[in-house]
C-alpha positions in Angstrom: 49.8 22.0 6.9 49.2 17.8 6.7 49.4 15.3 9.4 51.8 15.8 11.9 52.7 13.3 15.1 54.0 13.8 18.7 55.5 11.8 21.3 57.0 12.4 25.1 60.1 10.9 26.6 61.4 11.3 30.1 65.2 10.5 30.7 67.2 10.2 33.7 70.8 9.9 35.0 73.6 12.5 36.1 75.7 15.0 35.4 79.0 16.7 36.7 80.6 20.5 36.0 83.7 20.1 34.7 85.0 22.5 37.6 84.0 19.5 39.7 84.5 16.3 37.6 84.3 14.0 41.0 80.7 15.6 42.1 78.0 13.7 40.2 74.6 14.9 40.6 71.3 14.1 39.2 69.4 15.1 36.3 66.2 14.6 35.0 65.1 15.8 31.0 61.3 15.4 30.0 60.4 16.2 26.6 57.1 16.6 24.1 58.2 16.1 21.1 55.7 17.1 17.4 56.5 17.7 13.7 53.7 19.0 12.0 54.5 17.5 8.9 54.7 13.8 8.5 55.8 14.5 4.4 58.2 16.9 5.6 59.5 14.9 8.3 60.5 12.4 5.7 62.4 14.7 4.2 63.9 16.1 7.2 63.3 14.1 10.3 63.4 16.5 13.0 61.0 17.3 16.1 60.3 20.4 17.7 60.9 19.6 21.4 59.4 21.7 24.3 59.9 20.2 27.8 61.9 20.4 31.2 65.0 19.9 32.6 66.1 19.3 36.1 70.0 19.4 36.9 70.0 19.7 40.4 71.7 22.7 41.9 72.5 23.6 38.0 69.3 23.8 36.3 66.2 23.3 39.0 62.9 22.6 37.3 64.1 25.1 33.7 62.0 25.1 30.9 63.5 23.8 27.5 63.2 24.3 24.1 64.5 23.2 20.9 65.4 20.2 18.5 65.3 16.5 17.9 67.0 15.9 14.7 67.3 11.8 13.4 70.1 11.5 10.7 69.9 8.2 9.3 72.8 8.2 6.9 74.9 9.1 9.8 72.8 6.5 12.5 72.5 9.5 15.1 69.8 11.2 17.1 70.8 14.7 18.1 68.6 16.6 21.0 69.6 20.5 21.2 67.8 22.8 24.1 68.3 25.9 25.0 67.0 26.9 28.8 68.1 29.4 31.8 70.2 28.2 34.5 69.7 29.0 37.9 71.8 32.3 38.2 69.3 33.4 34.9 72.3 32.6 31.5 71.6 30.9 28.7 72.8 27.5 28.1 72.7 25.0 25.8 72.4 21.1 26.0 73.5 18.6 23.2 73.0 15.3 23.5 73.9 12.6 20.7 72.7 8.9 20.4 75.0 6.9 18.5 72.6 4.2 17.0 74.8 1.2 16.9 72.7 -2.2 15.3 74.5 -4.3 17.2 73.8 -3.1 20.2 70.2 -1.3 19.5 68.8 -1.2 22.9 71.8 0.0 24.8 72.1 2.3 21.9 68.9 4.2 21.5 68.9 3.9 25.6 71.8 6.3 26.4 72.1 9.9 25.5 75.8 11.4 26.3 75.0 15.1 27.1 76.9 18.1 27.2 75.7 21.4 28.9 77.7 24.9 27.2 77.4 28.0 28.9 77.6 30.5 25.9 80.0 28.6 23.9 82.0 26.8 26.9 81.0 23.8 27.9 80.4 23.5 31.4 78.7 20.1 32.3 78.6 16.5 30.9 77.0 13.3 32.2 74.5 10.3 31.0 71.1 10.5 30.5 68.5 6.8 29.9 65.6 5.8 29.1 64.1 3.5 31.0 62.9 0.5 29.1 61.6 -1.8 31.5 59.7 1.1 33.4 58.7 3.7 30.6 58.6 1.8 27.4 54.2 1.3 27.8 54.1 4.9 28.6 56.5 6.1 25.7 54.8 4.2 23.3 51.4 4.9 24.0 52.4 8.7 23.7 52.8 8.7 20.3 49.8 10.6 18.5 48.5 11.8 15.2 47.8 15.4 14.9 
């Protein structure tokens, strides 16, 4: 099995439907993160990503599950989740990081998200990372298992 590691990230910003593109409303996305392989993972780094998502009057307290996959050739960091929505369907969120050098912080900072119902997208919005208030916290999550 080897070494893997895990870490936990909590993001926050808002979202609107797209049948309501005025109507911004808050959303909240916690996540553990773990490979289980640190030899794999340099191979192909990716994270297993269990957590919660809050998109109010969307999405209210849902459990989420999926991936957090880090291409470096193509300087992106792509989070995909499946959870339940509050009528009970399946949907999807995608968020992509864009990690720009020039611009690192802002970069690795924001996460544009989109939220598909089936395949239709239904939602977009912004979600950060709090640098100043969660960077301590973030860090010190980070573990060897």
């Amino acid at each position: 099995m080897g070494i893997g590691f895990e870490f936990r990230e909590a993001l926050s910003g808002s979202y609107y439907t797209l049948k309501a593109p005025g109507v911004e409303k808050p959303m909240l996305f916690s996540i553990h993160a773990q490979t289980a392989n640190i030899g794999k993972f340099t191979l192909d780094p990716s994270f297993e990503v269990d957590g919660e998502l809050h998109a109010e009057g969307f999405a209210d307290h849902r459990d989420a599950h999926g991936s957090l996959n880090i291409s470096l050739i193509r300087r992106k960091i792509v989070y995909e989740v499946r959870f339940k929505n509050n009528k009970g369907e399946e949907c999807r969120l995608r968020g992509e990081r864009d990690v720009e050098f020039l611009r690192l912080a802002g970069s690795l900072t924001t996460l544009p998200i989109s939220v598909y119902a089936g395949e239709k997208e239904v939602a977009r919005g912004v979600l950060r990372f709090d640098l100043r208030g969660d960077l301590i916290r973030y860090l010190r999550s980070f573990r060897f298992r």
